[in-house]
C-alpha positions in Angstrom: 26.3 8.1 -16.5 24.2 7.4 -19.9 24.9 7.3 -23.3 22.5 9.5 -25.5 23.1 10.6 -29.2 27.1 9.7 -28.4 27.6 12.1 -26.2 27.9 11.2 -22.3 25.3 13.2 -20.5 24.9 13.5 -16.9 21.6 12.9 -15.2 20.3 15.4 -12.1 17.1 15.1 -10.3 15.6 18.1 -9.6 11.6 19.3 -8.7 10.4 15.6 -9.9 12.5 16.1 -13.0 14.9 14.4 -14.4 17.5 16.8 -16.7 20.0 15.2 -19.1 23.0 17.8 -19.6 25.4 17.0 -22.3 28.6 17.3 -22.0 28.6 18.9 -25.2 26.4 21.7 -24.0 23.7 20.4 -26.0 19.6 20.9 -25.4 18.4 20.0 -21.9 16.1 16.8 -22.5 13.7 16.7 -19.5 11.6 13.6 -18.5 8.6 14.0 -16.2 6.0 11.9 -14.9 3.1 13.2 -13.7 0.8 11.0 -11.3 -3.8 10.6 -10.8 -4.5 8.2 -8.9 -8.1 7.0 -8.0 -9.6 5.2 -5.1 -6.2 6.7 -3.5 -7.3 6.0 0.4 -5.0 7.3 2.7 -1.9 7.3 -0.3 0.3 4.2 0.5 0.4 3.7 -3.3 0.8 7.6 -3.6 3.7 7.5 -1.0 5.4 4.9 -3.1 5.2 6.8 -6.3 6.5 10.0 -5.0 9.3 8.3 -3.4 10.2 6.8 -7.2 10.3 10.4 -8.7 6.2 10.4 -10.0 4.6 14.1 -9.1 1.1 13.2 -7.7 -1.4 16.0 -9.3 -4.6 14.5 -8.4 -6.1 12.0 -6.3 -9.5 10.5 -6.0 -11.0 9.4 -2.8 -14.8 9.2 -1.3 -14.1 8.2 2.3 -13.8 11.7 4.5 -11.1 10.3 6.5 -8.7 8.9 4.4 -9.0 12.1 1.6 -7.8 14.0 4.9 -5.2 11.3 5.7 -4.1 11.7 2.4 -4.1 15.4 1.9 -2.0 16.1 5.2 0.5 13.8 3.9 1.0 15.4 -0.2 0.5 19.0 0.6 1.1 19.2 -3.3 -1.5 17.2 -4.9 -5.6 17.9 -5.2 -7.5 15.8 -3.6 -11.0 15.3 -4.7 -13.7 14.2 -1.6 -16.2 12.5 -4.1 -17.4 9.5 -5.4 -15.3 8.5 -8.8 -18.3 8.1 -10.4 -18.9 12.1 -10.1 -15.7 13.2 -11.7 -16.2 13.6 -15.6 -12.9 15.6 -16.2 -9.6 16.0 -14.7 -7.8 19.2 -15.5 -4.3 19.9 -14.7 -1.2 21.1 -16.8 -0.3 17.9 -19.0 2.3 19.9 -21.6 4.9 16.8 -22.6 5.0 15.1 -19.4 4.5 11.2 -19.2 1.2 10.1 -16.9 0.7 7.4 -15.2 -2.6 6.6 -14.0 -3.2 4.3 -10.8 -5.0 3.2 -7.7 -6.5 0.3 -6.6 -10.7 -0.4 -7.0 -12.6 -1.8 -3.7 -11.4 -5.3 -3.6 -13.9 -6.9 -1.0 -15.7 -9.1 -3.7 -12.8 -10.7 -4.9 -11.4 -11.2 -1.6 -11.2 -14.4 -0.4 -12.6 -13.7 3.1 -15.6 -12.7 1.6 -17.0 -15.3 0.0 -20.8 -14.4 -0.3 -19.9 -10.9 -2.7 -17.8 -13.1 -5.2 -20.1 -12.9 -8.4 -20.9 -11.3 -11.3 -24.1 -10.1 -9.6 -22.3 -7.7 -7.4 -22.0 -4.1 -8.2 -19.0 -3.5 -6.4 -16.9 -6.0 -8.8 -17.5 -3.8 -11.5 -16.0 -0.8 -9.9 -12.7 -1.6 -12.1 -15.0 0.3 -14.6 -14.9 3.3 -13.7 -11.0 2.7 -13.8 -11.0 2.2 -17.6 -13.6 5.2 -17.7 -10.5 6.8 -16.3 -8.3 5.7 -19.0 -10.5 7.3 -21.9 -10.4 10.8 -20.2 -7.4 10.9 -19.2 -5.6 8.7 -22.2 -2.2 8.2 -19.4 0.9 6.7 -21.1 1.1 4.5 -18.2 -1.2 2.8 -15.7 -1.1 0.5 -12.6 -3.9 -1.3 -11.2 -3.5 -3.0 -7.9 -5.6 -5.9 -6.1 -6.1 -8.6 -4.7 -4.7 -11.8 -5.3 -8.5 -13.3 -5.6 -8.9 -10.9 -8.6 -7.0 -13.4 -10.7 -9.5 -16.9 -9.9 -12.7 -15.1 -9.2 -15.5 -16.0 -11.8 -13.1 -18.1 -13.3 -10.9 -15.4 -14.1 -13.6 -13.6 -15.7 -12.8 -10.3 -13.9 -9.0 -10.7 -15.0 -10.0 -11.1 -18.8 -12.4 -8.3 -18.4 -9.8 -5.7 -17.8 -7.3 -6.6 -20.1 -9.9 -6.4 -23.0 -10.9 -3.2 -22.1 -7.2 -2.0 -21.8 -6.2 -4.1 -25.1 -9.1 -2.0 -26.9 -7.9 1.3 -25.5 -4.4 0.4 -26.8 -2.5 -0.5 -23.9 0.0 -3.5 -23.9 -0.5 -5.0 -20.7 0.7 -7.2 -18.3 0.0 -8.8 -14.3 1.5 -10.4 -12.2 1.7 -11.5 -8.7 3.9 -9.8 -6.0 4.6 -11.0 -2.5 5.4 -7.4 0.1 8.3 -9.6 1.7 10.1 -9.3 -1.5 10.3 -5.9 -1.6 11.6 -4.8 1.7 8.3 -4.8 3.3 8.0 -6.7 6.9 4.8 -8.3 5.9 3.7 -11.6 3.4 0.8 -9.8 1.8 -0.2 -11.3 -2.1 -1.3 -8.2 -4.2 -1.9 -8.4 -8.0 -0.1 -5.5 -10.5 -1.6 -5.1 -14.1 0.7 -2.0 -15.7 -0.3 -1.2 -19.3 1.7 0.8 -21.1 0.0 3.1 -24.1 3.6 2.6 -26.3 3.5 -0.6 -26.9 5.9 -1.6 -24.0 5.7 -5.0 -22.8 6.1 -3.4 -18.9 9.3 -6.4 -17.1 8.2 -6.1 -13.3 10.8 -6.3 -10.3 12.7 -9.1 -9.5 12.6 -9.6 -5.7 15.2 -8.2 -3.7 17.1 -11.5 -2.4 18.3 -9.7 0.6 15.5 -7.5 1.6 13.4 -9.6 4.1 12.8 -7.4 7.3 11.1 -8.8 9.9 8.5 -7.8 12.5 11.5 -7.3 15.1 13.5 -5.0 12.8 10.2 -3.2 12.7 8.7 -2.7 16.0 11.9 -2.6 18.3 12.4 0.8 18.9 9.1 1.6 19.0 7.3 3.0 23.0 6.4 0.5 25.1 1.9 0.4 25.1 -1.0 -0.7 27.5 -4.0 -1.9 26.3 -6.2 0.8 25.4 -3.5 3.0 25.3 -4.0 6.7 23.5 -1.1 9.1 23.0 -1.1 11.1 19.9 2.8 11.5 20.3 5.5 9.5 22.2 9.7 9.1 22.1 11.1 6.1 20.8 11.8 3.2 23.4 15.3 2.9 22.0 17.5 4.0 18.8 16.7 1.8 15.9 18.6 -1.6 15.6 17.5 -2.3 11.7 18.1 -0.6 8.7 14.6 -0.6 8.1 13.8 0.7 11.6 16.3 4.0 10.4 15.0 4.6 7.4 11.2 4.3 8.6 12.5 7.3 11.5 14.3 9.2 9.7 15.6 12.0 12.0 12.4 12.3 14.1 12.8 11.6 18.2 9.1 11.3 18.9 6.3 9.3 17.0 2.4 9.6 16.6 -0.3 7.5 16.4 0.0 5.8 19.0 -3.3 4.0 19.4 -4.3 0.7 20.9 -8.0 -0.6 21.1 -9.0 -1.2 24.3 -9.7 -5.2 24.7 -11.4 -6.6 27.7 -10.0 -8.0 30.6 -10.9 -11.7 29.0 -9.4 -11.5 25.7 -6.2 -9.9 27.5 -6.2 -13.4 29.1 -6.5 -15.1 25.7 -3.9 -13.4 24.8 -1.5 -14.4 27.1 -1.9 -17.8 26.0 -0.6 -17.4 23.0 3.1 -17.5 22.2 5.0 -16.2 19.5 3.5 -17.4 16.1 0.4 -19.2 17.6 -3.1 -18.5 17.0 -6.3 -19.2 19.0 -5.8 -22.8 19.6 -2.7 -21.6 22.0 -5.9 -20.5 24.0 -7.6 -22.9 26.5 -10.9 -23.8 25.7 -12.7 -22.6 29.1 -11.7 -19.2 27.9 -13.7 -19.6 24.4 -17.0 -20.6 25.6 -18.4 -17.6 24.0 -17.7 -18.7 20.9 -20.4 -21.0 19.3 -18.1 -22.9 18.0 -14.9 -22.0 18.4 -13.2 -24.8 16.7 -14.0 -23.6 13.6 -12.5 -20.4 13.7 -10.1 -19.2 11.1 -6.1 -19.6 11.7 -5.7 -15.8 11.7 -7.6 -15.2 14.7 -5.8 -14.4 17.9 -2.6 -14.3 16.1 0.5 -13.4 17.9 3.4 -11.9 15.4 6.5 -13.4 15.9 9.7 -11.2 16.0 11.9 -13.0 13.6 9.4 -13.3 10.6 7.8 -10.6 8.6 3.9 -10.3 9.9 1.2 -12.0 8.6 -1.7 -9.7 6.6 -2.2 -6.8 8.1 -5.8 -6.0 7.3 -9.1 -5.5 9.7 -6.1 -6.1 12.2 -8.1 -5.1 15.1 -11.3 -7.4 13.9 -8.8 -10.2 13.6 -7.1 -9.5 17.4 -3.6 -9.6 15.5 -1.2 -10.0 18.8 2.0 -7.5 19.4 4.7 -10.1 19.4 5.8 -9.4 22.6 3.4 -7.7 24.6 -0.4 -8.5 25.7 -2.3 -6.3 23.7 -3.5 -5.7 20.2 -1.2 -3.3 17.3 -1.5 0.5 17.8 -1.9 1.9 14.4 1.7 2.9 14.1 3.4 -0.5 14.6 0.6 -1.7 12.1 1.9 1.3 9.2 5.4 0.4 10.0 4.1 -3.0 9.3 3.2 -1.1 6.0 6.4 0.7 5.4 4.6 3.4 6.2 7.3 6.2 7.2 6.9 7.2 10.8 6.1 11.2 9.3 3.4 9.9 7.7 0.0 10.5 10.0 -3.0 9.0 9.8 -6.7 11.2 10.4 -9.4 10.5 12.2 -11.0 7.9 15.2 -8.6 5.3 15.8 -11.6 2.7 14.0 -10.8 4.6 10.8 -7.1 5.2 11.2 -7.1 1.1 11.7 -9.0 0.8 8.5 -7.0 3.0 6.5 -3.4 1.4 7.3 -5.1 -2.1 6.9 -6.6 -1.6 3.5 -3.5 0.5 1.9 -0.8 -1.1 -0.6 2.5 -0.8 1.7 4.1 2.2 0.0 7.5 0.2 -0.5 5.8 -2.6 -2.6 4.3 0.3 -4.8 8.2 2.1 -4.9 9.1 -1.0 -6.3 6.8 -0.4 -9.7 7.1 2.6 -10.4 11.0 2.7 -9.8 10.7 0.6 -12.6 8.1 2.8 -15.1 10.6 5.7 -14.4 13.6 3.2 -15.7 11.4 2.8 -19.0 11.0 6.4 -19.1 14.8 7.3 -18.5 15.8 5.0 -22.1 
């Protein structure tokens, strides 16, 4: 129940609408949010949105794969197969619905695992613009960028400052902040920076973490089929019934699951890996088995690590590059274990070879993180 004009209304959700009816038999007042996103990838940010109540109309994406990833999982939204840079209008049916424009620009220069793109000199970092080119056509009432947490240091926070002029000058009030997965129900520690601006002058509050809402990678992967190495099966049952609350709602009602795809490792890194015991990394792994390795002292900590079943995961990004460890069993992640590492729903299927399905859930913002903001835009939209 709500209070509007003194008269106690009640509040339905209907068709990605929210209608107020007053008791009173008053006028219908009906608050909609209509969703663009750009740079969309496979639609982990899209996922979240629609989940909060936003209707996705268009999305954005250049990479072949992940536009068909994305468009077998929103049978309802346009996807465009093009560089941003191509698309000077975006026509769909506005009428007095809020939009909220969002996605996430190619990140890999502010990254902090790649060091030698972070500079001023690099096209890529600059790709934000076509973001705020965006804004102008499409004048949203809301938008959401999302990146990484390198954005906010890189140049000195030149990047950063950059944005929010641009924004400031369009006349969006905005605001960032930094936003841990974990916090949000996700069963992964993954750092991603949120700028929302809002066109009415709101001063956007973002999400308080949820106290109790740490899952781990054992309330995630549990009931999930057993896999070898190099394993391939487009569809299996579950191993078990789900034993979390987040394994149940990542299920849902199904009985079998897809994507079932492991990498096949040699014989040798098998070995390597059963070195390695829950939470280790590549120094679990005797030295006679490195030798190919240069140098393998100075590898970094994330290499030849093995998840650990009572902590949320570590990063789940080039996950196969990395040799990311299933916590239990000697072999690499199958793209499935790594989405429900995501909070990925287990009906949502990725498209494509298993390299690009790999690369897909790696580089997505984990749809529950994005619920999170724009359960909160909604909120704003709902007073």
């Amino acid at each position: 129940m709500l209070e509007f004009l003194d008269h106690t209304v009640i509040i339905n959700y209907e068709n990605n609408r929210f209608i107020f009816n007053t008791l009173a038999g008053l006028n219908q007042f009906i608050i909609r949010m209509i969703g663009i996103e750009v740079f969309s990838g496979p639609g982990g940010m899209s996922h979240g949105a629609k989940s909060a109540g936003v209707n996705i109309k268009i999305a954005v994406e250049k990479d072949y794969y992940a536009a068909q990833t994305y468009a077998k999982n929103h049978k309802g939204t346009t996807v465009v197969v093009d560089d941003i840079s191509n698309v000077k209008e975006f026509d769909f049916e506005r009428e007095n619905d809020q939009v909220v424009l969002f996605g996430g620009p190619p990140c890999q220069g502010y990254s902090n695992s790649n060091q030698k793109n972070k500079s001023k000199d690099n096209p890529k970092n600059w790709l934000f613009k076509e973001f705020i080119r965006c804004t102008r056509l499409i004048k949203p009432d809301w938008i959401v960028i999302e990146n990484v947490k390198g954005l906010l240091n890189m140049e000195k926070g030149f990047f950063l400052n950059e944005i929010f002029k641009e924004l400031n000058q369009l006349g969006y009030t905005v605001n960032y902040k930094l936003l841990n997965s974990a916090d949000f129900g996700v069963p992964q520690r993954r750092d991603r920076v949120f700028i929302v601006g809002s066109l009415h002058g709101i001063a956007f509050d973002f999400p308080e973490p949820k106290i109790d809402s740490i899952v781990t990678v054992g309330d995630a992967l549990s009931d999930l089929p057993y896999l070898e190495n190099g394993q391939i099966s487009d569809k299996l049952e579950y191993s078990e019934k789900p034993t979390s609350k987040y394994a149940k709602l990542m299920r849902g009602s199904l009985k079998e699951v897809k994507n079932n795809y492991v990498s096949k490792n040699s014989d040798l890194v098998i070995d390597r890996y059963s070195h390695v015991p829950q939470g280790g990394n590549w120094k679990n792994i005797p030295d006679s088995l490195m030798t190919n390795y240069k140098d393998h002292t100075r590898c970094h900590g994330g290499i030849y690590r093995r998840l650990s079943n009572d902590n949320p995961s570590v990063v789940i990004g080039n996950y196969r590059k990395n040799m990311l460890i299933h916590p239990t069993q000697n072999r690499g992640l199958s793209v499935r274990e790594a989405a429900r590492l995501q909070s990925f729903p287990d009906n949502f299927e990725f498209v494509g070879p298993i390299n690009q399905q790999q690369q897909q859930v790696g580089d997505a913002v984990p749809p529950l993180l994005a619920k999170a903001i724009f359960d909160k835009i909604i909120q704003y939209n709902q007073l």
